[in-house]
mmCIF file of the C-alpha atoms, coordinates in Angstrom:
data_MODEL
# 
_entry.id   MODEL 
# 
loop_
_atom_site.group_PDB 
_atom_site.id 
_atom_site.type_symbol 
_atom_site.label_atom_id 
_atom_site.label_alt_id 
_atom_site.label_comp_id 
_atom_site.label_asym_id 
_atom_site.label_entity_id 
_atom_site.label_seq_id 
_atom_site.pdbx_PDB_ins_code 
_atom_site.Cartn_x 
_atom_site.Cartn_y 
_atom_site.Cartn_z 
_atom_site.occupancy 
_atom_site.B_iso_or_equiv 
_atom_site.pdbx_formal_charge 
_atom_site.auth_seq_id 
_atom_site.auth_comp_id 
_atom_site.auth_asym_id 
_atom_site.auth_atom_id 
_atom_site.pdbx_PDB_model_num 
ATOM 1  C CA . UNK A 1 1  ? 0.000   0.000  0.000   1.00 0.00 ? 1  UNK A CA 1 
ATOM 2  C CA . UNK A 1 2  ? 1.479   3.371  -0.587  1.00 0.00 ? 2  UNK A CA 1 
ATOM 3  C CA . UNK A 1 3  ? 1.066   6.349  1.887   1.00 0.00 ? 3  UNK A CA 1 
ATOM 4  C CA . UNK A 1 4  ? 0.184   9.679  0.594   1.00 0.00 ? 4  UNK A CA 1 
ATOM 5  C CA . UNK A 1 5  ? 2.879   12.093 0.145   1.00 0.00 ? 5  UNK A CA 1 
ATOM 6  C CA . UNK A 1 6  ? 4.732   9.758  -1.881  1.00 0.00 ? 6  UNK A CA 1 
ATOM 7  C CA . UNK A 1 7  ? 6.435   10.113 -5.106  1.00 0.00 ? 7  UNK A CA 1 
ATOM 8  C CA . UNK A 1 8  ? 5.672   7.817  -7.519  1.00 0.00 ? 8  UNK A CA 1 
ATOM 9  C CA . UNK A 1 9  ? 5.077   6.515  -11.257 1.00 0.00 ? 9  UNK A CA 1 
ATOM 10 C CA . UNK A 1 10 ? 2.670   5.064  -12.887 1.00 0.00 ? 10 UNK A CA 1 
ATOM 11 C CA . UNK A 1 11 ? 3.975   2.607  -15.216 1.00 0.00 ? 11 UNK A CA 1 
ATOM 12 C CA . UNK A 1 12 ? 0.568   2.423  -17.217 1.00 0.00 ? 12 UNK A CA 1 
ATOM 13 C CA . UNK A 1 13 ? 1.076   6.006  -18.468 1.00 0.00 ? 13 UNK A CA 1 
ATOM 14 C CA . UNK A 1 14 ? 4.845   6.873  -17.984 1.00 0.00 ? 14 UNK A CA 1 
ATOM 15 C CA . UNK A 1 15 ? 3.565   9.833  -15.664 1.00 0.00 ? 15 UNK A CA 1 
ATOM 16 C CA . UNK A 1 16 ? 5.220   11.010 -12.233 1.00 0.00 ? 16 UNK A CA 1 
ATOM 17 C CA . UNK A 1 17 ? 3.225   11.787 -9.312  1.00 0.00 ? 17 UNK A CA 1 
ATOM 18 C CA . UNK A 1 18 ? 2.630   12.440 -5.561  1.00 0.00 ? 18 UNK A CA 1 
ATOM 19 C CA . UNK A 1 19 ? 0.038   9.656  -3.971  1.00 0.00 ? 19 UNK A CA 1 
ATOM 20 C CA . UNK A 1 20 ? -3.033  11.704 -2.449  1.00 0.00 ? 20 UNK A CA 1 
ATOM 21 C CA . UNK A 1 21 ? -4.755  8.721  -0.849  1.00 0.00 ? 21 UNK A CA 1 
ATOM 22 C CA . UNK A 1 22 ? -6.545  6.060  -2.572  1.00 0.00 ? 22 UNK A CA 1 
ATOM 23 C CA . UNK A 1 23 ? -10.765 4.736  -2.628  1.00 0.00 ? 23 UNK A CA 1 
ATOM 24 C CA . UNK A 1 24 ? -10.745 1.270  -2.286  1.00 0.00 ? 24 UNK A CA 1 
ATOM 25 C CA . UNK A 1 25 ? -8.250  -0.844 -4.270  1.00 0.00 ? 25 UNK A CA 1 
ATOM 26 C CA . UNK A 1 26 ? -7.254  2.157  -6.894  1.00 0.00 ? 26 UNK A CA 1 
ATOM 27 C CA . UNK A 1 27 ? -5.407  5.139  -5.383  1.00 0.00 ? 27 UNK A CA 1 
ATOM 28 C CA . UNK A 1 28 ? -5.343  9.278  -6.607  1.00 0.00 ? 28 UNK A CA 1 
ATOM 29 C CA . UNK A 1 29 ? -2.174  10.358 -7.922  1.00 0.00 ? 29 UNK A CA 1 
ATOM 30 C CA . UNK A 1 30 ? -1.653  14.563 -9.076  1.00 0.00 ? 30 UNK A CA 1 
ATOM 31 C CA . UNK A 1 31 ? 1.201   15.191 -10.905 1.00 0.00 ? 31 UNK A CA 1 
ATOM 32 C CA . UNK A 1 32 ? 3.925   17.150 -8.847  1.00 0.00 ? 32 UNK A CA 1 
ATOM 33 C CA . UNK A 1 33 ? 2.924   20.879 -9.792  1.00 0.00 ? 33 UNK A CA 1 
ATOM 34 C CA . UNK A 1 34 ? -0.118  20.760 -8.894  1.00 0.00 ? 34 UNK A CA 1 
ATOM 35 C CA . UNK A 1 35 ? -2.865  19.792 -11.723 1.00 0.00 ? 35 UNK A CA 1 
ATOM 36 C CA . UNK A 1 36 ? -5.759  17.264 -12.205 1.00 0.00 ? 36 UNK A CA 1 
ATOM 37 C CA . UNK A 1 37 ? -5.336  13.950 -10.172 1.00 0.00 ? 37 UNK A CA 1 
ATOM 38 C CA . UNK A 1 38 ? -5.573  10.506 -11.704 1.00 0.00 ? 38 UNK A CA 1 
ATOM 39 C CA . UNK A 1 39 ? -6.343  7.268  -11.025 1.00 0.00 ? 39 UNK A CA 1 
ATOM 40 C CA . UNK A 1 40 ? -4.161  4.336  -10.551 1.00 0.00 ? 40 UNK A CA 1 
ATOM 41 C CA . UNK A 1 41 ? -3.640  0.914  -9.638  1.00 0.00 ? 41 UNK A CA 1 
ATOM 42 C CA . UNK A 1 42 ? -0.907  -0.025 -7.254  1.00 0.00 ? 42 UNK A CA 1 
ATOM 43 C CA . UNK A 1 43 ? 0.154   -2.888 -9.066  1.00 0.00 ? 43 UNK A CA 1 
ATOM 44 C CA . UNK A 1 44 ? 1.206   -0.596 -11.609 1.00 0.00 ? 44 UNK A CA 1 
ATOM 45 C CA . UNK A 1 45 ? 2.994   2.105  -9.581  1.00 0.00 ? 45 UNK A CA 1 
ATOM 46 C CA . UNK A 1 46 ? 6.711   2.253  -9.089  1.00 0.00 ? 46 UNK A CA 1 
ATOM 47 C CA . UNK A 1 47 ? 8.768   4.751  -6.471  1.00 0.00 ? 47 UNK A CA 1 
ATOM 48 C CA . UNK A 1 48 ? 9.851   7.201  -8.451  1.00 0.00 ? 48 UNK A CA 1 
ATOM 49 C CA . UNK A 1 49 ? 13.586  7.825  -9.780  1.00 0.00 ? 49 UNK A CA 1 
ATOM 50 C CA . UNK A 1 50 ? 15.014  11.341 -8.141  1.00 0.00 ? 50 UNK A CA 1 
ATOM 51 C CA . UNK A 1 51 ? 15.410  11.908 -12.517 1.00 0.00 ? 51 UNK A CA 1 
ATOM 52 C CA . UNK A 1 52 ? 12.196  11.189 -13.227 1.00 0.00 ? 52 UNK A CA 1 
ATOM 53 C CA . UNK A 1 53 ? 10.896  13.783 -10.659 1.00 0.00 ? 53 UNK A CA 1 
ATOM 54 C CA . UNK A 1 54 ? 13.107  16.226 -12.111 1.00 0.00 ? 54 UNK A CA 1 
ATOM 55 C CA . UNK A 1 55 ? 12.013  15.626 -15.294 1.00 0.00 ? 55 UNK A CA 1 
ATOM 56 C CA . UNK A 1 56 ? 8.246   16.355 -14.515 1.00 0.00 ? 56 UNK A CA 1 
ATOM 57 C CA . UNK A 1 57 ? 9.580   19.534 -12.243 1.00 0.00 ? 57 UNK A CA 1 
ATOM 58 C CA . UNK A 1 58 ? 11.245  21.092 -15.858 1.00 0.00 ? 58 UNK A CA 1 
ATOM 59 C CA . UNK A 1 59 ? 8.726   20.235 -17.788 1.00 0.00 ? 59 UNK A CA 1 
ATOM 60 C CA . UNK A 1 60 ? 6.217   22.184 -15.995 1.00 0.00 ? 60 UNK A CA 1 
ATOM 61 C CA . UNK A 1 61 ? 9.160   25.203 -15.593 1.00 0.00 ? 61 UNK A CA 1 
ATOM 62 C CA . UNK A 1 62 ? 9.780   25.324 -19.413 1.00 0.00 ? 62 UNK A CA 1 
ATOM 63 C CA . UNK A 1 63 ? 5.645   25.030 -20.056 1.00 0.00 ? 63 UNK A CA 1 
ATOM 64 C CA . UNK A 1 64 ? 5.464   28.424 -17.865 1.00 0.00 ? 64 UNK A CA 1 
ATOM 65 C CA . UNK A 1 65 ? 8.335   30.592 -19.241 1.00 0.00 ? 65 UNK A CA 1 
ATOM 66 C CA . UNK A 1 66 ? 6.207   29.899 -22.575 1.00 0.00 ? 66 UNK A CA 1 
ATOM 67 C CA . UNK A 1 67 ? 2.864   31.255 -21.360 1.00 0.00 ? 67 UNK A CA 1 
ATOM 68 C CA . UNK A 1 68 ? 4.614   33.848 -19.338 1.00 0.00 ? 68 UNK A CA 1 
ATOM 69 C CA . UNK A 1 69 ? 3.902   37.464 -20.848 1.00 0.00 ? 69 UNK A CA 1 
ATOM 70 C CA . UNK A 1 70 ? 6.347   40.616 -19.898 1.00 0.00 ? 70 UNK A CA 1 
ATOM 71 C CA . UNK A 1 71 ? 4.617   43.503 -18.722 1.00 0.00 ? 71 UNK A CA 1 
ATOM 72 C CA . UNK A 1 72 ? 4.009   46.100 -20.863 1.00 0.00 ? 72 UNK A CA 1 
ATOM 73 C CA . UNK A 1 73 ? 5.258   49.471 -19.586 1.00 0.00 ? 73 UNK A CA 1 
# 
């Protein structure tokens, strides 16, 4: 069983994510910035690598410094 708080992946879909808690046998994953949880099965859930975390962490970085708009003076 995993405890929430932990960082994990979910082998179905290649996707990185911090356990929230689960509902019977499937447990709530949301990625690591924040976002839309997902479900998961624990079977299929792996601790995540300190790279793969890093990894999710840039991606989200480098998907804000292209939305991000400079202030026009």
């Amino acid at each position: 069983m995993w405890e929430p708080g932990e960082v994990v992946q979910d082998t179905r879909t290649g996707r990185v994510g911090r356990v929230m808690g689960h509902v019977g046998p499937r447990h709530q994953l949301r990625p690591l910035n924040g976002g839309r949880e997902w479900e998961a099965d624990p079977e299929e859930m792996v601790p995540a690598r300190q790279s793969d975390a890093l990894t999710d962490r840039v991606a989200e970085a480098n998907r804000l410094s292209r939305e991000y708009k400079p202030r026009a003076w």
